[in-house]
N, C-alpha and C positions, 0 to 999 in steps of 0.2 A: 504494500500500500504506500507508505510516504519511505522515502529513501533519507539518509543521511546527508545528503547533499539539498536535499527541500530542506533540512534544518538548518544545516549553517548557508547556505544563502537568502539571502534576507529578503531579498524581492519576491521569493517563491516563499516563504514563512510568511510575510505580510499578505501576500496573494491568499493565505487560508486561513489568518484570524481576520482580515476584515472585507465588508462586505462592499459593494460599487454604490451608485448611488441609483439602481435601478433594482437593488436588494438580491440581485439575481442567485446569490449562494444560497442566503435565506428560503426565497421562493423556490429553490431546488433540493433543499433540504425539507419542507413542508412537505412538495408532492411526493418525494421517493418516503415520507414517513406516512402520511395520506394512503401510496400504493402497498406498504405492508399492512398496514393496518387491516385493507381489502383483503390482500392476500389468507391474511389469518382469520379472518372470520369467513371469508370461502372454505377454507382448510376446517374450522369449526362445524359451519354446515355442512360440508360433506362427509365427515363420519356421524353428523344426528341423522343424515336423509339415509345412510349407509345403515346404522344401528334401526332405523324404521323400516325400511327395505328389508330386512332381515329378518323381521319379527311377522313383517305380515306374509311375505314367503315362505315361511318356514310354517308359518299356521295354517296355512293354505296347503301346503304341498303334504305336509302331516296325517291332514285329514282326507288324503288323497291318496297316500301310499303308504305303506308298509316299511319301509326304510330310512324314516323320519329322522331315526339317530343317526343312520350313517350320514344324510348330508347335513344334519343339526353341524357334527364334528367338521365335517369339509368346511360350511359358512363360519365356524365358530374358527378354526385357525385361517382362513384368508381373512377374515376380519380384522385377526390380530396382526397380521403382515401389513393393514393397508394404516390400521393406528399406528404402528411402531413408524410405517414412512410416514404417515403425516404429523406424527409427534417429533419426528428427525426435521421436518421443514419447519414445523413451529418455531422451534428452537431456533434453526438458522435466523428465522425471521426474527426472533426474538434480539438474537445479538448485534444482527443488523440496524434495530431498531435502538436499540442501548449506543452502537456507537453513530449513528449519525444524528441522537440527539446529543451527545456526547458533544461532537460537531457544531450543529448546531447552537448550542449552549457556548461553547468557544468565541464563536462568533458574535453573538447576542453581548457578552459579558465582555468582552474584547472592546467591541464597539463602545459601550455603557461607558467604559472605562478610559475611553479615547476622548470621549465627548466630554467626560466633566474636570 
């Protein structure tokens, strides 16, 4: 991400605590936190709509056949395969969101700091 030569040169250090005067870092740092924020509650709904899908297929298909266990167990571990990867994206998303307010915050407090 940021190299040792962005820290000691000072035009490119300056370039990432302070913001232009059309806010553009700010406003880029909003929408990529704005686009996780989607991202995880997409990821949230789709294992409720996955965990509903499951319960009403499985009740249906129960009272239909005779080997209700066997694919009880088949839905019951692909389900846990599809939470383990959308709880690995979470998380990405999570850290992601930590450091670009991280970022952002820099910026914010930077400037504060400039101005008075």
């Amino acid at each position: 991400m940021f190299q040792v030569a962005t820290i000691i040169n000072e035009a490119k250090r300056n370039s990432l605590l302070f913001d232009d005067v059309n806010f553009s870092r700010s406003k880029a740092y909003f929408g990529a936190l704005q686009h996780l924020n989607l991202f995880d509650e997409w990821l949230n709904e789709t294992l409720q709509n996955l965990d509903h899908s499951y319960s009403s297929f499985l009740h249906s298909f129960i009272r239909w056949h005779k080997d209700g266990g066997v694919v009880d167990e088949s839905f019951r571990r692909l389900l846990e395969k599809y939470r383990e990867r959308i709880g690995s994206l979470r998380l990405q998303i999570k850290h992601k969101t930590e450091e670009i307010t991280s970022l952002r915050d820099g910026v914010r407090d930077t400037q504060t700091l400039y101005q008075s």
